[in-house]
FIVEXLUM-839684 format. One record per residue (C-alpha): residue number from 1; residue in one letter; x negated, y negated, z. Coordinates in steps of 0.5 Angstrom, whole numbers, always signed. Last residue first. Example, Ala and Ser with C-alpha at 12.3 -4.5 7.8 and 13.67 -1.06 7.14 Angstrom:
+-----+---+-------+-------+-------+
:   k : r :     X :     Y :     Z :
+-----+---+-------+-------+-------+
:   2 : S :   -27 :    +2 :   +14 :
:   1 : A :   -25 :    +9 :   +16 :
+-----+---+-------+-------+-------+
//
This chain:
+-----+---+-------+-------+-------+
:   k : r :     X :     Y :     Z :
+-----+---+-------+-------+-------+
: 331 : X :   +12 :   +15 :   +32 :
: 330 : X :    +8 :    +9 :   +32 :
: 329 : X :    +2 :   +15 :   +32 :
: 328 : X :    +5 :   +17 :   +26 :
: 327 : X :    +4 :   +10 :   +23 :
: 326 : X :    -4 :    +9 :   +25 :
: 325 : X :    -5 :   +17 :   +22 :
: 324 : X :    -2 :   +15 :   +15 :
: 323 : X :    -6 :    +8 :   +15 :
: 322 : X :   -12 :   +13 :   +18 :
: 321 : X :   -11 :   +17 :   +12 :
: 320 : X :   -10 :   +13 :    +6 :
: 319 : X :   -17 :    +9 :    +8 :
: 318 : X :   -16 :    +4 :   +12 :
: 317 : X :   -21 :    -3 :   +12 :
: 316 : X :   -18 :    -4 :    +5 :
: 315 : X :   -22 :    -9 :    +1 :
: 314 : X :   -21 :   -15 :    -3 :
: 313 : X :   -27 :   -20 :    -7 :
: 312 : X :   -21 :   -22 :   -12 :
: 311 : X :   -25 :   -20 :   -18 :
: 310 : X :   -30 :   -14 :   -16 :
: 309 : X :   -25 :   -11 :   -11 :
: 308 : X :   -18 :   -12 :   -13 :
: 307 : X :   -20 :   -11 :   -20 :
: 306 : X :   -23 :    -4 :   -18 :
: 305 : X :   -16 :    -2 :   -15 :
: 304 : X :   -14 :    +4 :   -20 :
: 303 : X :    -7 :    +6 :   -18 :
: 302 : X :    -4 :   +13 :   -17 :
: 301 : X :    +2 :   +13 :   -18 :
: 300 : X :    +3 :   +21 :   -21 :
: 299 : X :    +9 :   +24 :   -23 :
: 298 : X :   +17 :   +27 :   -21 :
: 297 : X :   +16 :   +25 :   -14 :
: 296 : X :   +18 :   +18 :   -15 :
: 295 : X :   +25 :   +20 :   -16 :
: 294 : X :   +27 :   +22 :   -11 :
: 293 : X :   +27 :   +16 :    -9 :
: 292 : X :   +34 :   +15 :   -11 :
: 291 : X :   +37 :   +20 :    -6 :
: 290 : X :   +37 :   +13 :    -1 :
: 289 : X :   +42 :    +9 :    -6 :
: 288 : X :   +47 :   +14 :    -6 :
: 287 : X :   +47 :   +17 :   -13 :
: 286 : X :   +54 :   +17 :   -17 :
: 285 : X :   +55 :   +19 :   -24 :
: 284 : X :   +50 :   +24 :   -24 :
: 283 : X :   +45 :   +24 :   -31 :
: 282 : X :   +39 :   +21 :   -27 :
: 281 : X :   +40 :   +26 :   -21 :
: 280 : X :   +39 :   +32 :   -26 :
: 279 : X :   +33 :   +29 :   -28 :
: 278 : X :   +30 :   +28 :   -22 :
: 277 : X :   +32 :   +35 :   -20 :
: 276 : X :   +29 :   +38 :   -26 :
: 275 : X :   +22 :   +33 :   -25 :
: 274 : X :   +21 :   +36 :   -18 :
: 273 : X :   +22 :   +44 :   -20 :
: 272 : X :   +18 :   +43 :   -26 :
: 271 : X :   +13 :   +41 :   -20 :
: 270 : X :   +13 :   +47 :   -17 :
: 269 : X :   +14 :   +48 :   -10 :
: 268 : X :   +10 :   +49 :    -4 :
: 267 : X :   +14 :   +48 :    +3 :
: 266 : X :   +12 :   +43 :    +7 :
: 265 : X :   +14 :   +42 :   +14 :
: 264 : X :   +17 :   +35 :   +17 :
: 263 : X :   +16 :   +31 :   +23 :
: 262 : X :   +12 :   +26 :   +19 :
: 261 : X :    +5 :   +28 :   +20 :
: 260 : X :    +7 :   +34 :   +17 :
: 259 : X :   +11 :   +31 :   +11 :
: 258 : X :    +5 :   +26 :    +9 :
: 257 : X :    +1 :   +31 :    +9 :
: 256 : X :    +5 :   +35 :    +5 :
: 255 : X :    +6 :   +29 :    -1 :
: 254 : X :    -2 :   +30 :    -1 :
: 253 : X :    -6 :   +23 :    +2 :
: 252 : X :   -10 :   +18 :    -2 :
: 251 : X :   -17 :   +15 :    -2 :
: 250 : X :   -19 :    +7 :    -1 :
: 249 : X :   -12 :    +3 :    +1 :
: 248 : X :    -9 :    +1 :    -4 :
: 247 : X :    -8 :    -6 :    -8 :
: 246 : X :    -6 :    -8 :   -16 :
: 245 : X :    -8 :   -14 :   -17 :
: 244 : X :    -4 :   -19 :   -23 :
: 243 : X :    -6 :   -25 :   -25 :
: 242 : X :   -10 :   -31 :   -22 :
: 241 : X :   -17 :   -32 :   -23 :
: 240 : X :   -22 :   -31 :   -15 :
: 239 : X :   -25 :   -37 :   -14 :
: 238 : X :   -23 :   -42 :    -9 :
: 237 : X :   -19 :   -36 :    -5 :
: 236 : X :   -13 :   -39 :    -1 :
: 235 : X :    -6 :   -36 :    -2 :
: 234 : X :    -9 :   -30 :    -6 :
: 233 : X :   -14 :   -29 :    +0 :
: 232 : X :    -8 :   -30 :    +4 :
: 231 : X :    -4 :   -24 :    +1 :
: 230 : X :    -9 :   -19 :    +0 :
: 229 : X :   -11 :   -19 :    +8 :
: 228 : X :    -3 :   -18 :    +9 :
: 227 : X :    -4 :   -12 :    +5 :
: 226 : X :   -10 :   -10 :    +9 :
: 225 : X :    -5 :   -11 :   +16 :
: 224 : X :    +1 :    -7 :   +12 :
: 223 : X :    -4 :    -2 :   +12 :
: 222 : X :    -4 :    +1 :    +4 :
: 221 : X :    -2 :    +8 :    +2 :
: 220 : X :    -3 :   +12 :    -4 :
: 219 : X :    +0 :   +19 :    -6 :
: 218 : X :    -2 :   +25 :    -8 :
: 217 : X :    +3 :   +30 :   -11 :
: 216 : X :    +3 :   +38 :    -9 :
: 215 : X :   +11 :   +38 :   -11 :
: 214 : X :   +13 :   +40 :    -4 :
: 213 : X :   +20 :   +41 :    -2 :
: 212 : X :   +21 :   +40 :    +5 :
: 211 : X :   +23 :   +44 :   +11 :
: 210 : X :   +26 :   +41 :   +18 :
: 209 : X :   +22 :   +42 :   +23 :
: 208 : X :   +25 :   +47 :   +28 :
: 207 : X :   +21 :   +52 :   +28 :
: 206 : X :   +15 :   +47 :   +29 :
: 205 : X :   +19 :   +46 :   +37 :
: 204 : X :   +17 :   +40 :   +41 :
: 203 : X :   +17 :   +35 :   +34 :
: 202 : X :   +25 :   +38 :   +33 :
: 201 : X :   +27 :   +37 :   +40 :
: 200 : X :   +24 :   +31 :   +40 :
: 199 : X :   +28 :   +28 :   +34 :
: 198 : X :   +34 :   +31 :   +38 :
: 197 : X :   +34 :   +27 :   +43 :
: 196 : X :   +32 :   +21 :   +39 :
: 195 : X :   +38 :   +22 :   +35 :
: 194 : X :   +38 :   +24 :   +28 :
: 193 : X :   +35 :   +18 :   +23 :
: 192 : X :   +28 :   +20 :   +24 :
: 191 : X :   +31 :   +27 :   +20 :
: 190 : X :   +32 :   +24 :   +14 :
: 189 : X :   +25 :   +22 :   +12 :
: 188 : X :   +26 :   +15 :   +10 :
: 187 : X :   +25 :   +12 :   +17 :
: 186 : X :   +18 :   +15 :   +17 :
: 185 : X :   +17 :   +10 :    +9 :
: 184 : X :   +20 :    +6 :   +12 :
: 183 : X :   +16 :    +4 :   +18 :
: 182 : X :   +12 :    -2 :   +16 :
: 181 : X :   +10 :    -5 :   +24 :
: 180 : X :    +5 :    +1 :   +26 :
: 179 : X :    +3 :    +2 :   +20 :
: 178 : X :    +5 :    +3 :   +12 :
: 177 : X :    +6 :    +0 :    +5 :
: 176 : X :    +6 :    +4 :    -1 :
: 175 : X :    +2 :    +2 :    -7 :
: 174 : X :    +1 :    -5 :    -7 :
: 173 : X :    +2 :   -10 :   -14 :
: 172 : X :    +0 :   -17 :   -12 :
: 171 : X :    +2 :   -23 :   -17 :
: 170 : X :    -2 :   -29 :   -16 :
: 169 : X :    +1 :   -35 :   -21 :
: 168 : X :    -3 :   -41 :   -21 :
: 167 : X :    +2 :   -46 :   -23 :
: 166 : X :    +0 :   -50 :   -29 :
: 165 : X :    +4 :   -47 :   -34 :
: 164 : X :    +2 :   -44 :   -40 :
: 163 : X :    +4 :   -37 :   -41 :
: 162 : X :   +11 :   -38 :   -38 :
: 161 : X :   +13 :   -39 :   -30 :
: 160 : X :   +20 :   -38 :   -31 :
: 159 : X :   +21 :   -32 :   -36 :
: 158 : X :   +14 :   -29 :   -33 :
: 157 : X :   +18 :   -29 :   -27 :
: 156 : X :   +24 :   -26 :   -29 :
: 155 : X :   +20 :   -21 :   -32 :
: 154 : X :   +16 :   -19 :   -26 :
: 153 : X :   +23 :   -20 :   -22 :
: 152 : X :   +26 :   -14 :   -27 :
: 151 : X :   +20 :   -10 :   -25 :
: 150 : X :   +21 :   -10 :   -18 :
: 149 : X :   +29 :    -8 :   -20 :
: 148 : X :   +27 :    -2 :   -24 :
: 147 : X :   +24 :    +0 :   -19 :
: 146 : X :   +27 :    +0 :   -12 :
: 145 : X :   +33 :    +1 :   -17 :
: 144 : X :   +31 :    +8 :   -17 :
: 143 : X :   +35 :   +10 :   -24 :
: 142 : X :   +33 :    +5 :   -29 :
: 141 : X :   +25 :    +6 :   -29 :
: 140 : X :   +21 :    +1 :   -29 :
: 139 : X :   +18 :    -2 :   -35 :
: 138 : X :   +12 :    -6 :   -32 :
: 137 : X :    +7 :    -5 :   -37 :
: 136 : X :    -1 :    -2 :   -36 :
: 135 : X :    -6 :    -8 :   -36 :
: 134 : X :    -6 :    -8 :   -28 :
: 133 : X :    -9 :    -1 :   -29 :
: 132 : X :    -5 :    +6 :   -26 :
: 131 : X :   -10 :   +12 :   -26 :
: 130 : X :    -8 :   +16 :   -29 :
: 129 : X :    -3 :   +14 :   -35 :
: 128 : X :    +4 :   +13 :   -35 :
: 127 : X :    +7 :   +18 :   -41 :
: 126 : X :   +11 :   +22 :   -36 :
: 125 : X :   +13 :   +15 :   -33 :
: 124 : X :   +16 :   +13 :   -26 :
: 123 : X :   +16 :    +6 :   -27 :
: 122 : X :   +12 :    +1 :   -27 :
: 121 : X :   +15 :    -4 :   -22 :
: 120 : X :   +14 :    +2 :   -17 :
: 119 : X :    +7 :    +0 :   -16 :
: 118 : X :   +10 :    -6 :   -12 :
: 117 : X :   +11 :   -14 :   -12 :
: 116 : X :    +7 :   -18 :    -7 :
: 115 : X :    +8 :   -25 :   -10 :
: 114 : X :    +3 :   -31 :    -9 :
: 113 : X :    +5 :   -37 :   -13 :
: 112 : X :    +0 :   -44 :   -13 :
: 111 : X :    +0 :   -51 :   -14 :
: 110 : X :    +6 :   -53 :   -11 :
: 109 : X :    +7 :   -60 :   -10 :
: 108 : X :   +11 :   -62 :   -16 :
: 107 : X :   +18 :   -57 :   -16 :
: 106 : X :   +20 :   -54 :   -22 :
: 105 : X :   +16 :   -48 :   -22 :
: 104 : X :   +17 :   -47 :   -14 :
: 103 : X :   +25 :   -48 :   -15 :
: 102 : X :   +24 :   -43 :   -20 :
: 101 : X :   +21 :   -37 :   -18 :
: 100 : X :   +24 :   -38 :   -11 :
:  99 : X :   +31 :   -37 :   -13 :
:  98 : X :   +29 :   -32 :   -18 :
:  97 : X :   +28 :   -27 :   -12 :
:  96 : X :   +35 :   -30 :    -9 :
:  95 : X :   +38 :   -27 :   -16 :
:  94 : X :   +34 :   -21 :   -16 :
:  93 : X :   +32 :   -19 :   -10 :
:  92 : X :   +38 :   -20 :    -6 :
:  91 : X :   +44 :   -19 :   -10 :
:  90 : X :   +40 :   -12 :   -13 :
:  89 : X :   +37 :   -10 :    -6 :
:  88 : X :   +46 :   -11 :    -3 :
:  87 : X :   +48 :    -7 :   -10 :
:  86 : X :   +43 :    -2 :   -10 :
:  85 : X :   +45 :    +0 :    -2 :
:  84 : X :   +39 :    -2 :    +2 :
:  83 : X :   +32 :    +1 :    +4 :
:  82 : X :   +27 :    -4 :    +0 :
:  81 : X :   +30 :   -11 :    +1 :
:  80 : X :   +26 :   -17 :    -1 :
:  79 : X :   +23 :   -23 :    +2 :
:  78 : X :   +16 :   -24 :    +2 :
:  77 : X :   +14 :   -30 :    -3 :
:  76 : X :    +8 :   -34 :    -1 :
:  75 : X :    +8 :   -41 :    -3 :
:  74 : X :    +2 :   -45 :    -4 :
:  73 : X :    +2 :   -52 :    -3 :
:  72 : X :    +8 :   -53 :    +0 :
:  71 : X :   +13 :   -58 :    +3 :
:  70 : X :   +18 :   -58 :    -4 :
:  69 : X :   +17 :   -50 :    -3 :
:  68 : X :   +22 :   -50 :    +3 :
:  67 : X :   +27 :   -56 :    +2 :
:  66 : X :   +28 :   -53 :    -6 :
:  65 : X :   +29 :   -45 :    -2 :
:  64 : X :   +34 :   -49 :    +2 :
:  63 : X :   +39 :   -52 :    -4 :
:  62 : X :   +37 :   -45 :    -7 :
:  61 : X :   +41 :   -42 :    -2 :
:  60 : X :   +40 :   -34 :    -4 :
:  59 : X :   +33 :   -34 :    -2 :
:  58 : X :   +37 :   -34 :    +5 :
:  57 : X :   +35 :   -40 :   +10 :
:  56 : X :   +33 :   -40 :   +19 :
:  55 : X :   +27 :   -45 :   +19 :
:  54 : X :   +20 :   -44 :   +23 :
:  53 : X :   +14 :   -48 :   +24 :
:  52 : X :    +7 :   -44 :   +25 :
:  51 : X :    +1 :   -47 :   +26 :
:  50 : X :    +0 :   -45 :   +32 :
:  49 : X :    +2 :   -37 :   +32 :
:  48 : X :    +2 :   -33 :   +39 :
:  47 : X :    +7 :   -28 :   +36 :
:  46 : X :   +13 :   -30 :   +42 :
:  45 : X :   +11 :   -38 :   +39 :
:  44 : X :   +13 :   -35 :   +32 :
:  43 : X :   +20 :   -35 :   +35 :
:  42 : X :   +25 :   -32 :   +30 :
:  41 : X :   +33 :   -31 :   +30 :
:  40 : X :   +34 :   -27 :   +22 :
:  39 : X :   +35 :   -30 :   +15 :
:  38 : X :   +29 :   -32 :   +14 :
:  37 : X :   +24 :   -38 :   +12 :
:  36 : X :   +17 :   -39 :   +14 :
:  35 : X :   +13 :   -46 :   +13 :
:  34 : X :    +5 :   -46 :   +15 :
:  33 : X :    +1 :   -51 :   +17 :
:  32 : X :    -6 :   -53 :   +16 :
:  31 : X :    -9 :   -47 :   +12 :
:  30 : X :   -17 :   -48 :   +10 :
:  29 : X :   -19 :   -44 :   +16 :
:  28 : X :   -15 :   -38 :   +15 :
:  27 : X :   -13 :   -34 :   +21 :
:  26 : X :    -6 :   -37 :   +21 :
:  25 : X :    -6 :   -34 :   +14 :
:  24 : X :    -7 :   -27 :   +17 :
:  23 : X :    -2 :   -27 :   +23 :
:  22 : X :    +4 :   -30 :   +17 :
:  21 : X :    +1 :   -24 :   +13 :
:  20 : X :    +2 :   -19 :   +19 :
:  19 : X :    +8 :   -22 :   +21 :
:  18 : X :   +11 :   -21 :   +13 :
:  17 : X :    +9 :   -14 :   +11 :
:  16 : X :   +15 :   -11 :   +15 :
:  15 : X :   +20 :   -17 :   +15 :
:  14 : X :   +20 :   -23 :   +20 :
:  13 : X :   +16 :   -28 :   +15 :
:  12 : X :   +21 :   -26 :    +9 :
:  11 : X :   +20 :   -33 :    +5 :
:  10 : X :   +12 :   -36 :    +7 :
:   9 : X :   +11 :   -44 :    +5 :
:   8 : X :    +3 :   -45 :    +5 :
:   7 : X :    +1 :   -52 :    +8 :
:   6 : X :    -6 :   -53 :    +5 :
:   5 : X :   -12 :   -57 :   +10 :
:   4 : X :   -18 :   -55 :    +5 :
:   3 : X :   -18 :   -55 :    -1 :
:   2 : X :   -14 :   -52 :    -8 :
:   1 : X :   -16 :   -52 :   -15 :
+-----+---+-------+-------+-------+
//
C-alpha cells in the first residue's frame, strides 16, 4: 500500500502526454519527489516544477532505466514513439518499452506500475464489439504498427510482470490524445505538413480545403491534461484495485468533424470503400508507415469507460468536442 511522501520516476516527461502528467503529479499531495528521463535537453525549472529533477537517458540503455526505477516508488512509463518509420517505433517501443518492464519488476523499491497503452492495442476487428470493455483481448492488428506494436508491449508485460507479482500494475487505455500540447493527430492531416504560407492560403480560402473521404465513423478524444489526471491517479490512488482502465473524454465526435476543424472538407463515402482500401493496403508489400492509419477508419473504437469511473473515481473535464475545439484552437 502506498503513503505519503512517494518518489514517482517518470520516462518520456518531455513528450505529448508527458509535461502534462509531470504538472499533475507535482499537484499530488503525497508525491515528494519526481524523477523524469528522456533523450531531449530539458528544464523542469522553465515549467515551474518544484519537485522535479531531471536526467537525460534512452529506454533502450538498461543500465540508465536500472539507475531510474531503483530510486522509485512508482514508476510511470511514458516513452513511446507514436508518427515515426515501423522500424524506429518498433526499436523504441518495443525493446526500450521491455527495458522499463523488467527493470522495474526486477528492482526492490517500486511498488507500483503505470503504463498508458492505447485503444489501438485491440486491434482493428470486424468482430470487436461496441462499445470496447477492458475484458475484450488486446489482439492488435499487424498491418498498423502503432497497433500491433502497443499490443505487443502489453503481452511483453504480462510475460514479465505475471499473474502473481507484488508489483502493482496499472494499465491505461486512452483513446485518442489531444489539445494544445498533443498535436498528432493535426500533424497527420497531410495538409498541416505544407508550408505555413500555404496552410493559410487553404484555411483562408474553403475552396481550396483539401477533400477527404469520410466513412461516417465517430471517434473518442481525451485531453492530454484528463490523461494526465488519469495518470497520477493511477500513481497515488490508495483504493482504486490495479488493472486495465480504459479512458475517454465524455461523447464523441464524427471522423467529418474532425476533418472540418482540421482544415479539411469531408466528403461522404461509404464505409464498403474504407474497409476495400484497407485491405488493399494490407496486401501491399511496402506502405509508408504514415499511410497505415488508414486503417483505424475501417470500424468502430469506441470504448466504454464506466470502470474508469466507478472504480478508479476519474472523470474527464472535456468532453470530445471541447478537446477537438481546444487543439483547432492551437492551430
Amino acid at each position: 500500500m502506498l503513503g505519503m511522501g512517494l518518489t514517482v520516476a517518470v520516462t518520456g516527461p518531455t513528450g505529448e502526454i508527458g509535461v502534462s502528467a509531470v504538472a499533475a503529479l507535482e499537484n499530488e499531495p503525497s508525491v515528494q519527489r519526481i524523477l523524469g528521463m528522456a533523450r531531449r535537453p530539458f528544464d523542469p525549472a522553465a515549467h515551474g516544477w518544484r519537485k522535479t529533477s531531471y536526467r537525460r537517458g534512452d529506454i533502450l540503455d538498461r543500465a540508465a532505466v536500472d539507475d531510474l526505477v531503483a530510486e522509485a516508488d512508482v514508476v510511470v512509463h511514458l516513452a513511446f514513439v507514436v508518427l515515426g518509420s515501423r522500424a524506429e517505433s518498433e526499436r523504441v517501443n518495443l525493446a526500450g518499452t521491455r527495458n522499463v518492464f523488467e527493470a522495474t519488476s526486477a528492482a526492490q523499491r517500486p511498488k507500483r506500475l503505470v503504463y498508458t497503452s492505447s485503444v489501438a492495442a485491440y486491434g482493428y476487428h470486424a468482430d470487436n464489439p461496441v462499445p470496447l470493455t477492458e475484458d475484450v483481448p488486446t489482439r492488435g492488428s499487424d498491418e498498423h504498427y502503432y497497433s500491433q506494436q502497443k499490443a505487443a508491449c502489453e503481452a511483453a508485460l504480462h510475460d514479465v510482470t505475471g499473474d502473481d507479482t507484488d508489483l502493482e500494475v496499472y494499465l491505461l487505455r486512452p483513446c485518442i490524445v489531444a489539445g494544445p500540447r498533443a498535436t498528432a493527430l493535426a500533424d497527420a492531416m497531410p495538409w498541416n505538413k505544407l508550408p505555413a504560407t500555404l496552410q493559410s492560403v487553404t484555411r483562408a480560402v474553403p475552396i481550396l480545403k483539401p477533400l477527404v473521404p469520410d466513412p461516417g465513423r465517430t471517434l473518442q478524444l481525451v485531453h492530454h491534461d484528463d490523461v494526465a489526471n488519469a495518470i497520477a491517479l493511477a500513481a497515488t490512488t490508495t483504493t482504486a484495485p490495479s488493472g486495465a482502465y480504459n479512458i475517454a473524454g465524455d461523447g464523441d465526435v464524427s471522423f467529418g468533424e474532425v476533418v472540418s476543424a482540421l482544415g479539411g472538407r469531408p466528403v461522404p463515402v461509404p464505409e464498403i470503400s474504407v474497409a476495400a482500401a484497407s485491405a488493399m493496403l494490407a496486401r501491399l508489400p511496402f506502405v509508408p508507415s504514415t499511410a497505415e492509419w488508414l486503417h483505424i477508419g475501417r470500424t468502430s473504437m469506441v470504448m466504454d469507460i464506466d470502470r474508469a469511473h466507478d472504480v478508479l473515481g476519474w472523470r474527464a473535464k472535456y468532453t470530445a468536442r471541447q478537446t477537438l475545439d481546444d487543439l483547432a484552437g492551437a492551430r
